[in-house]
C-alpha positions in Angstrom: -1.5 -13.3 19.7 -4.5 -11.5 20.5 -8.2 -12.7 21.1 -10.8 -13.2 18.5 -8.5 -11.1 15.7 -5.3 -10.3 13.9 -3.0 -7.6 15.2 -2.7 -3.8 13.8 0.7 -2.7 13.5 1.9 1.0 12.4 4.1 1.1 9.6 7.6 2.1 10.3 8.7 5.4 8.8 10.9 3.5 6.9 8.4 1.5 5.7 6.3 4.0 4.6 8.4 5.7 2.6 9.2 2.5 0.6 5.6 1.2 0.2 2.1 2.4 -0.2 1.1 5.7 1.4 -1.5 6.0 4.2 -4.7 7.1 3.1 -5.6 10.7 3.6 -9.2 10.2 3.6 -11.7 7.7 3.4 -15.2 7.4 1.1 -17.5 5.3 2.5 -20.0 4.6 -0.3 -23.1 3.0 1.3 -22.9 4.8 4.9 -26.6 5.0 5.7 -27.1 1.0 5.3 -26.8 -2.1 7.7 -23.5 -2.8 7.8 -22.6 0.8 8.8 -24.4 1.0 11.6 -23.7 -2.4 13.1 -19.6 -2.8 12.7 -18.3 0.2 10.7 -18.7 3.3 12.9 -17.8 0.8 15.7 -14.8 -0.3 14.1 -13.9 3.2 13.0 -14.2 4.8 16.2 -12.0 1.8 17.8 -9.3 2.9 15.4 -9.5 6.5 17.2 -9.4 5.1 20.1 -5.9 3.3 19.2 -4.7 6.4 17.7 -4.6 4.9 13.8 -7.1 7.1 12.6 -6.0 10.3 11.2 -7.9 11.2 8.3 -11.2 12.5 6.9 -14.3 10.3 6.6 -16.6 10.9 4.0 -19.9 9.2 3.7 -21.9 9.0 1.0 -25.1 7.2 0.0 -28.9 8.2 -1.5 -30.7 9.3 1.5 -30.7 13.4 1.8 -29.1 13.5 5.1 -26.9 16.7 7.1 -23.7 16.2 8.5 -25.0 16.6 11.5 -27.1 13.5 10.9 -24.2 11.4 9.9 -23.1 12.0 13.2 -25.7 11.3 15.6 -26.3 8.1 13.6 -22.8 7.3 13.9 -23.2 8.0 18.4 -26.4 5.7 17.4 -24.3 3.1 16.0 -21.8 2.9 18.0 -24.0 3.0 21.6 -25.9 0.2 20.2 -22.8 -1.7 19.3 -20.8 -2.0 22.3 -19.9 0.4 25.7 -20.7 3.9 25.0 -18.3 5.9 23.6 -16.2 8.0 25.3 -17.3 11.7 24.8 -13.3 13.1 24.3 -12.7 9.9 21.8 -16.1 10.2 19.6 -15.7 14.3 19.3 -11.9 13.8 18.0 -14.2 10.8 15.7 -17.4 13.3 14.6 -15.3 15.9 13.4 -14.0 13.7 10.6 -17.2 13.0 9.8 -18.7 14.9 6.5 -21.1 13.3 3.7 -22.3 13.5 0.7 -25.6 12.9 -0.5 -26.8 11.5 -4.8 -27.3 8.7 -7.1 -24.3 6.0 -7.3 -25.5 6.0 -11.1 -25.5 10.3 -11.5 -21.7 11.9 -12.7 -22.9 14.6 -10.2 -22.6 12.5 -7.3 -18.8 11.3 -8.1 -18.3 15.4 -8.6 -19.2 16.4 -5.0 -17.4 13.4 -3.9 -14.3 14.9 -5.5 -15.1 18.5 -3.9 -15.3 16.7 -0.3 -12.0 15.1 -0.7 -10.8 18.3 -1.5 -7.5 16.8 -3.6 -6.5 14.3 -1.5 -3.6 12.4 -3.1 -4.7 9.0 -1.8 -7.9 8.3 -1.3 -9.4 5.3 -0.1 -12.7 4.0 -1.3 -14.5 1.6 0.8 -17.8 0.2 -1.4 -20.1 -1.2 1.6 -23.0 -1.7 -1.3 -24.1 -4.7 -3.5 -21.4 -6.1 -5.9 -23.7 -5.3 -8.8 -23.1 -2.0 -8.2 -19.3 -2.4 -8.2 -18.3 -1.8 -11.7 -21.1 1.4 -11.8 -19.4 3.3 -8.9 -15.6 2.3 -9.7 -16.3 3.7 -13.0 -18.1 7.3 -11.8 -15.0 7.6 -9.4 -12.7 7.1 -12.6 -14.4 9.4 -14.8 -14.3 12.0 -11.9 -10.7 11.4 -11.9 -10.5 10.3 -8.3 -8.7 6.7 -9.0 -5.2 7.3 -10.3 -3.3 6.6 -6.7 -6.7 4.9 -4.9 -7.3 1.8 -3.5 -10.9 0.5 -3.8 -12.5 -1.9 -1.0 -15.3 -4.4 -1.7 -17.2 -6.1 0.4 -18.0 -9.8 -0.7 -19.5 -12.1 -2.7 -16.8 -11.9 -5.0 -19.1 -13.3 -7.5 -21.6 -16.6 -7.4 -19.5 -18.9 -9.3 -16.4 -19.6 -11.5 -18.0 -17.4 -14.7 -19.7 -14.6 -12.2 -16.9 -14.0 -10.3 -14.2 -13.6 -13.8 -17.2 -10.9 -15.1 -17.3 -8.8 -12.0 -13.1 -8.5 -12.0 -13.9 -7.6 -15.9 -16.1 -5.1 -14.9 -13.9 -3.2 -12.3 -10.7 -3.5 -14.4 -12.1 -1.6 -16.8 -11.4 1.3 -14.2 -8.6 0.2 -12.1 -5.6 -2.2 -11.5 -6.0 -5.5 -9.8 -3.7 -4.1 -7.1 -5.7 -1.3 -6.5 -8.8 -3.5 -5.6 -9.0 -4.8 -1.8 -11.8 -7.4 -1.3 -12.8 -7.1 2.0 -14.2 -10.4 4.5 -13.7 -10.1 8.4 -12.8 -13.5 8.4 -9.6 -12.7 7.4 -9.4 -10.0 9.8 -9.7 -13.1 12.7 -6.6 -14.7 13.7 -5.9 -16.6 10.5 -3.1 -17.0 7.6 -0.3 -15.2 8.8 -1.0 -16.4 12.5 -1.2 -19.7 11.3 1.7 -19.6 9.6 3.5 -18.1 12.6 2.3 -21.0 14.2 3.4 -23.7 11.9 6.7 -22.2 10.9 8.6 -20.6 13.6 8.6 -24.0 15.7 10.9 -26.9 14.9 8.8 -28.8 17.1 5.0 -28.6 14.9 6.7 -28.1 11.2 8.5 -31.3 10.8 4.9 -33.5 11.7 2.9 -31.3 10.1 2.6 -33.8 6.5 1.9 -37.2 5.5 4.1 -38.5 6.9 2.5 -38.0 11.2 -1.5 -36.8 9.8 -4.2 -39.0 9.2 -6.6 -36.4 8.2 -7.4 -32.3 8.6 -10.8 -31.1 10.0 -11.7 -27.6 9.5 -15.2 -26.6 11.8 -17.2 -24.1 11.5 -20.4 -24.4 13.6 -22.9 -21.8 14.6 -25.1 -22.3 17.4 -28.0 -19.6 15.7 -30.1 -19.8 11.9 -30.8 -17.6 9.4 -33.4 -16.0 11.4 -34.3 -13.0 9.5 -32.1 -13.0 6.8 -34.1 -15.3 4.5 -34.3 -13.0 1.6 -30.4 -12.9 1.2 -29.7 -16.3 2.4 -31.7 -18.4 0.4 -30.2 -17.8 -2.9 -26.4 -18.3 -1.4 -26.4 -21.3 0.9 -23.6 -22.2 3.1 -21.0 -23.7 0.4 -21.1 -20.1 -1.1 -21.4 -17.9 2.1 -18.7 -19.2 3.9 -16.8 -22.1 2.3 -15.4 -21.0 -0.9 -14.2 -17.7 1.2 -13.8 -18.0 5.0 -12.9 -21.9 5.1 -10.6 -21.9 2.1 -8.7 -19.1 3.4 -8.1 -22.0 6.4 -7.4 -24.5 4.4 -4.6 -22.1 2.5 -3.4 -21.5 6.2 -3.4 -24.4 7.2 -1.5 -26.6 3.8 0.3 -23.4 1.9 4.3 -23.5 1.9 6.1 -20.9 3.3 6.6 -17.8 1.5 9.5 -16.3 0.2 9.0 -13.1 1.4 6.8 -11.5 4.2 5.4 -9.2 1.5 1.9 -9.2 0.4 2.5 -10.5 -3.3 4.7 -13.5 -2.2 2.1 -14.6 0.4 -0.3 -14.5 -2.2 1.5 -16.4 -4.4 2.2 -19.1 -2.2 -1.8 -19.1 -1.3 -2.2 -19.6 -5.1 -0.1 -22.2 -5.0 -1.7 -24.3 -2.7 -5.3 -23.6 -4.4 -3.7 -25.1 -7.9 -2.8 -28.0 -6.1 -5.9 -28.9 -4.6 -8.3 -31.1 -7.3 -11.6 -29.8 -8.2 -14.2 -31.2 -5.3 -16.0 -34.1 -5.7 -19.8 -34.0 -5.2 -19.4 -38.0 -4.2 -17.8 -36.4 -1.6 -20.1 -33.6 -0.6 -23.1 -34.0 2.0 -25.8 -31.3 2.3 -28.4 -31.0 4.7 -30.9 -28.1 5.6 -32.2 -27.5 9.6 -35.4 -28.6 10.5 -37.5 -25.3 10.3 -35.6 -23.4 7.5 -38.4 -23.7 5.3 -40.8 -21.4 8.0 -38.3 -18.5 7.7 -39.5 -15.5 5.5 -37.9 -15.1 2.2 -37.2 -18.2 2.0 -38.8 -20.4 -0.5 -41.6 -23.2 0.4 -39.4 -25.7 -1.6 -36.1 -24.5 -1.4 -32.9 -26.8 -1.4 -30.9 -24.3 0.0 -28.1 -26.1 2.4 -27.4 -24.4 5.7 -25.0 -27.0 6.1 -22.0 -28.2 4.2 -19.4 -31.2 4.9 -17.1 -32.2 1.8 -13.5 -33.5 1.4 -11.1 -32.3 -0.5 -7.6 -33.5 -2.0 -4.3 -31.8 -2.2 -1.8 -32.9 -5.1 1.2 -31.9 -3.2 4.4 -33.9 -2.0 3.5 -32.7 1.7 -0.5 -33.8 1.6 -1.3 -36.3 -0.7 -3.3 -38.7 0.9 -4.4 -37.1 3.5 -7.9 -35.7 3.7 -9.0 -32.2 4.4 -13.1 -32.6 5.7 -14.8 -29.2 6.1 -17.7 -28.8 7.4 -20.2 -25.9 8.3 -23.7 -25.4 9.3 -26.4 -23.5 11.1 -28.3 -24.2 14.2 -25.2 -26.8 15.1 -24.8 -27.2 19.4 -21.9 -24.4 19.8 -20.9 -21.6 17.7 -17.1 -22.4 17.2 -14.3 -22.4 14.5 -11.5 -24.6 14.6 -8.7 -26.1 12.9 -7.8 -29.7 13.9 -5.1 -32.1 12.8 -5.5 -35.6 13.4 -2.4 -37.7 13.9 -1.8 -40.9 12.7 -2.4 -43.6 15.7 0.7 -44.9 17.3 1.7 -48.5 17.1 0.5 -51.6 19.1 3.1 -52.4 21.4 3.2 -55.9 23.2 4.6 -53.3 26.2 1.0 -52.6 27.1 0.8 -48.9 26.4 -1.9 -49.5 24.4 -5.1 -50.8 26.1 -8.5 -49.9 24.6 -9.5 -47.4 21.8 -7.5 -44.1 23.0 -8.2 -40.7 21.1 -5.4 -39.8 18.4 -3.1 -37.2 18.8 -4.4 -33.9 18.0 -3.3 -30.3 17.4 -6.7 -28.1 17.2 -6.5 -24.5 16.7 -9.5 -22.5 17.6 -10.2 -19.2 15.7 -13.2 -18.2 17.0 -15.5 -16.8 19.3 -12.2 -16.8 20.9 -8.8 -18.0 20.1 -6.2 -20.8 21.2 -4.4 -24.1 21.4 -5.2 -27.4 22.3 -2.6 -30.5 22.1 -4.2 -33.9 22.8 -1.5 -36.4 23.8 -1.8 -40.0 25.4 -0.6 -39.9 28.7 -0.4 -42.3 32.1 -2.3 -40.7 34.3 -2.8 -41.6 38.0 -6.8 -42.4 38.0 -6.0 -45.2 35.3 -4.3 -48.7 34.8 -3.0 -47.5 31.6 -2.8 -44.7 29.0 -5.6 -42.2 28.6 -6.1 -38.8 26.4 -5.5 -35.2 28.5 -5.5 -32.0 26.9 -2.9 -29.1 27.1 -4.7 -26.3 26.5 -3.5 -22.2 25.9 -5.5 -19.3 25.6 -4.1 -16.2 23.1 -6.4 -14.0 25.7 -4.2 -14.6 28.4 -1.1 -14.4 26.9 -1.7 -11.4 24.6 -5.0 -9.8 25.5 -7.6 -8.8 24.1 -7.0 -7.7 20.4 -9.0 -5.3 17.4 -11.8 -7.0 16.0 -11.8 -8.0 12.2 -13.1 -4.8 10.9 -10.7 -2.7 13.0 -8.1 -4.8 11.3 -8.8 -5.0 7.8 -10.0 -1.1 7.6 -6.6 0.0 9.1 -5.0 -2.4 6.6 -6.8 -0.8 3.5 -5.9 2.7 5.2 -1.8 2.3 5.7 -2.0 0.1 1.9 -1.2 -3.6 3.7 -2.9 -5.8 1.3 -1.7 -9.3 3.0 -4.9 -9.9 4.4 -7.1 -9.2 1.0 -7.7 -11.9 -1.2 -6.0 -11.2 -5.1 -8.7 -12.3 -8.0 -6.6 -15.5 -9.1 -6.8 -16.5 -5.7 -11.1 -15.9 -6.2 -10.8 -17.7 -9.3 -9.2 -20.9 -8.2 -11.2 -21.3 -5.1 -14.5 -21.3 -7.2 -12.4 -23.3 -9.7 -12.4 -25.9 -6.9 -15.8 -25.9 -5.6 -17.4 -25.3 -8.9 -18.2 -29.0 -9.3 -20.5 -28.9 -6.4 -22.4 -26.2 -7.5 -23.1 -27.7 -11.1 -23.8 -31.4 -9.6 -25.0 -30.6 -5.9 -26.3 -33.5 -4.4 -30.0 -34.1 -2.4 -30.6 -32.0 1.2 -30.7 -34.0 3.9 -32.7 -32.3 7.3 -31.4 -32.4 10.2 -32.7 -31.1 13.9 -31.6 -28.1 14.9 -29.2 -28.4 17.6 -27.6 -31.7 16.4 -24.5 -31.8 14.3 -26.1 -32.4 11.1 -27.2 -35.0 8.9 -26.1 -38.7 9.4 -25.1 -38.7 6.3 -21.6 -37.1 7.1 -20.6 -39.4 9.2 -20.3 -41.1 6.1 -18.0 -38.6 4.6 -15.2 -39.1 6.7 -15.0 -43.1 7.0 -11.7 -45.2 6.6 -10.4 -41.9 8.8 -11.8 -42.5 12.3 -15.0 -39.9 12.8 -15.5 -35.8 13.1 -13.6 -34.6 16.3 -15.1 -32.0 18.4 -15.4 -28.9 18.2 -13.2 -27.3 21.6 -16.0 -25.9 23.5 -15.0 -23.6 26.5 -17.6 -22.8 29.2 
């Protein structure tokens, strides 16, 4: 397994001819903005770098740009991104590079855009612009006849809730077929579900304990070390439940509870994800602390009295055989001491032995996966170690890095993904639906914000959360 990310895999030729088609060029609507320039021409020129990139690109967007201006902001980019890039690599890269410039809302636009692709049989469409124009471009591309065999890739929010998020697939299917539609979030281009499930089901040793029958509880961590900083204006009306639990954490939790598919193809994975999200009950807001860092209300764009939580801790229950009873606590929040993402199971305590083995409060066992900045395993077991009269915790730790290397970053994964037609790692819409389904009750009843310093690990008040289960465990920190 590879650092930080998934792996990228070429398709068999076998393969190919039995699924999708690779893409034989790629629309980037939205070039000229933000998220271009700080991981798309990065992540793009990776891909050359790799050999997996063998298409056109075409950008498109408002501003009245050249070719030859796509490309020097795309050297820009990519300089200001990482090393510089390699002059052999990003010429091979440039040339691919063409764009087009109009109004997302004029049919003249979508009929250049159809000239540039020059007939290519399968396009790919990657939308790096605001969901509300979703439905507007989807539909120009349509009309232009450019969507019979395309797949179309959208960045998130997937929606703001339940209702929003059931309109906007409306919207869209109107023009296309769910399969055609990829929603896009790096986090699922990080080591995640199918690692996980790697993890959990190809060893006889970890599957039989991971239940209720060995777990106490489940902690899933997020924690970022940095704020909001100048991103008031877009944070403020999201908040951390909707940035990155009802997405990035719940894809965890699926990881981490879902049953093993039937098949390694997409749609089964996908069902089996589904099938995990119906079984977990609608969250509870008795169970739901917010709390919001001491200085958020001094950023601009954000409101003088805003409520807006950057952080969130809840529990949630899953009505399964394998986990009922056992609690999965989340939690996630800005300005928190590390930046770090885990996954931890917490072991039910061994007994009390009149042998002795037992002397004083020792951790529980513990399993804790870390996903990122970087990724690996710890196993915390109870051991007799020679510095002590009895038992005391050590930790067995494993690094991906130095077992697999260093691997593509999430954008290099999920792009390559949308390119060869891999869908595994893009979330279907009754997947959407049933995680706001879950966490809709905390957005209709959301309980006070609590503040908290910046630099601590949050409010008090989730300490609370997790009692009659020990307390929060870590996160793994590494130097």
């Amino acid at each position: 397994m590879a650092r930080g990310s998934g792996t990228i895999t070429a398709p068999s030729s076998k393969k190919a001819e039995a699924g999708p088609q690779a893409a034989d060029v790629l629309v980037v609507f939205g070039i000229t903005g933000d998220l271009a320039k700080v991981m798309t021409f990065r992540s793009l020129y990776q891909l050359e770098a790799r050999g997996l990139l063998d298409c056109p690109i075409v950008g498109v967007a408002v501003d009245d740009w050249t070719d030859e201006q796509l490309r020097e902001r795309a050297r820009s980019s990519i300089e200001q991104t990482g090393a510089p890039p390699e002059q052999a690599i990003f010429d091979r890269f440039a040339e691919r590079l063409s764009y087009v410039s109009g109004d997302f809302g004029d049919a003249s636009t979508y009929e250049r855009v159809a000239d540039a692709v020059n007939g290519a049989s399968t396009p790919v469409f990657y939308l790096e612009i605001p969901p509300f124009l979703f439905g507007g471009v989807v539909k120009g591309l349509a009309d232009a006849g450019l969507t019979e065999n395309a797949r179309i890739v959208v960045e998130k929010p997937f929606g703001h809730d339940l209702e929003s998020a059931g309109e906007l697939a409306d919207e869209i299917h109107q023009s296309i077929d769910e399969s055609q539609l990829y929603r896009i979030d790096h986090y699922l281009g990080k080591m995640g579900l199918e690692e996980i499930l790697h993890l959990r089901f190809a060893n006889s040793m970890l599957e039989p304990l991971w239940n209720r029958t060995h777990l106490e509880s489940v902690e899933i961590t997020m924690a970022e070390s940095f704020g909001v900083e100048d991103r008031g204006h877009f944070y403020d009306p999201v908040g951390a439940l909707r940035d990155v639990v009802v997405n990035h954490l719940m894809q965890v939790v699926a990881a981490a509870a879902m049953e093993l598919p039937s098949r390694r193809d997409p749609s089964a994975i996908k069902d089996a994800e589904v099938g995990l999200f119906h079984a977990v009950a609608d969250a509870d807001p008795k169970h739901y602390v917010r709390g919001q860092y001491e200085g958020y209300l001094d950023i601009d764009g954000v409101a003088q009295d805003s409520t807006t939580e950057t952080y969130a801790a809840l529990r949630l229950e899953i009505e399964s055989w394998r986990w009922a009873g056992v609690p999965f606590f989340i939690r996630t929040g800005k300005r928190m001491p590390t930046t770090q993402t885990e996954l931890r199971l917490v072991f039910k305590g061994a007994p009390k032995l009149s042998f002795g083995m037992r002397q004083g409060a020792e951790a529980p066992n513990q399993l804790v996966v870390r996903l990122d900045p970087s990724t690996g395993i710890r196993v915390i077991v109870n051991a007799h170690r020679a510095d002590t009269a009895g038992t005391s915790a050590i930790e067995l730790d494993m690094e991906f890095a130095e077992e697999g290397g260093e691997g593509p970053t999430p954008y290099e994964v999920l792009l390559h993904a949308a390119m060869v037609g891999d869908s595994t790692r893009f979330t279907r819409q009754d997947g959407v639906e049933e995680q706001w389904r879950i966490m809709q009750p905390l957005l209709d009843a959301p309980p006070p914000v609590h503040t908290y310093a910046a630099g601590s690990w949050g409010p008090e008040a989730a300490d609370k959360l997790v009692a009659g289960h020990g307390r929060w465990h870590g996160p793994w920190v590494t130097a």
